[in-house]
Structure formats: C-alpha cells, structure tokens
C-alpha positions as CSV (number, residue, x, y, z in Angstrom):
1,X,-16.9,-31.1,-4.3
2,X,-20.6,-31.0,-4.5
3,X,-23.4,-28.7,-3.1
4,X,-24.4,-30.8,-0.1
5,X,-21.2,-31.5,0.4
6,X,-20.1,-28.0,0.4
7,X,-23.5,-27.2,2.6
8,X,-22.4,-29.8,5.1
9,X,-19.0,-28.2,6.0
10,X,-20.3,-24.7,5.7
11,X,-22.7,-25.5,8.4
12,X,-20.3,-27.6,10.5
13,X,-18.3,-23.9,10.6
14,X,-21.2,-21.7,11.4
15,X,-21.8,-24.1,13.8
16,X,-18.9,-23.9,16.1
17,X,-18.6,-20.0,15.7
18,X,-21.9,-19.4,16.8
19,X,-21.6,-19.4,20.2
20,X,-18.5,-17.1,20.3
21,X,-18.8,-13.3,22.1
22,X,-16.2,-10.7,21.1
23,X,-14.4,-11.1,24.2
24,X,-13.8,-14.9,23.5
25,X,-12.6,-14.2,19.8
26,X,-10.5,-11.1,21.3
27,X,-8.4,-13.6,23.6
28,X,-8.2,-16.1,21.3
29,X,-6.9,-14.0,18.5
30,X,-4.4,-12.4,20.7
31,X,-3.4,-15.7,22.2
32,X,-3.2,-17.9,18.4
33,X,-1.9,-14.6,16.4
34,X,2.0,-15.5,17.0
35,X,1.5,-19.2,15.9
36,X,-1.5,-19.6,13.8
37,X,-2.1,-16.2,11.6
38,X,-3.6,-17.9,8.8
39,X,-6.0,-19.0,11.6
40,X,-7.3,-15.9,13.3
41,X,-8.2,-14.1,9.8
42,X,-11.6,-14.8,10.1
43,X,-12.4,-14.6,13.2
44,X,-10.3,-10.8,12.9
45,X,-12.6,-10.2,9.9
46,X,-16.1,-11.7,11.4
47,X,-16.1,-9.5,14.3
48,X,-13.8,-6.2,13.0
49,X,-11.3,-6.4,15.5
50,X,-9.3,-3.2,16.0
51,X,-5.5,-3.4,17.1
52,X,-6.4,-1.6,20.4
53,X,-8.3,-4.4,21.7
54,X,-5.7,-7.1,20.6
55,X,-2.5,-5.4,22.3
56,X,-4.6,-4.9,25.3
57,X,-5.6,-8.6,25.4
58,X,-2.1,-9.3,25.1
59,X,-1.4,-10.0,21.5
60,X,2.6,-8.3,21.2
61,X,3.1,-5.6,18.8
62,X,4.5,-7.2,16.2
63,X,2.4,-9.8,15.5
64,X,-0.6,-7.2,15.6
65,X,1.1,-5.1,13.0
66,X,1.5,-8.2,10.6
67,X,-2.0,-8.6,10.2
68,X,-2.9,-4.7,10.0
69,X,-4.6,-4.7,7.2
70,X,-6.9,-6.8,8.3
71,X,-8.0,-4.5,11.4
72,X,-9.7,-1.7,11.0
C-alpha cells in the first residue's frame, strides 16, 4: 500500500473518532466488549479506560477482566 494511500485511511479513522467524549467511548466499550473485543482495543487504549468505569457502565465482569491488560 502506498503513502497516500495509507494517509487516506489514516485520516478517514481520525476522522470518525474525533468527535468522541469519554462517556461516549465508555458506553460503547462496555456495550461492544462481549461481541467485538478486537474492536474496543483502541478506543480502551486512546482514552485509558480503567475497569471501574466499564463495570459501572455495564460492561459484565468477565468480559472486563479479559481485556485487563489493556486497562490501567
């Protein structure tokens, strides 16, 4: 793949994630975590979400301690 093309999806990512509070990427990583893990990595990572804040948005314990590494 070349530069632009790498530039082109880079931005198309930054993007979409822009407009995203912590409260918005707290629900949605407690809602996707179960289904999608692989998906909510980087949002975890981007905003260093802690486990307290996903069990109390609703994410269920077990799911939350499959991705503890990832929160601090």
């Amino acid at each position: 793949m070349g530069k632009a093309k790498k530039r082109s999806l880079h931005l198309g990512i930054n993007d979409r994630v822009s407009n995203l509070s912590r409260v918005d990427a707290v629900k949605i990583v407690a809602s996707e975590i179960k289904n999608n893990p692989e998906e909510v990595y980087g949002l975890i990572t981007l905003f260093g979400l802690t486990a307290e804040e996903l069990l109390e948005a609703g994410a269920s314990y077990e799911a939350v301690m499959g991705v503890k590494g990832l929160l601090k």
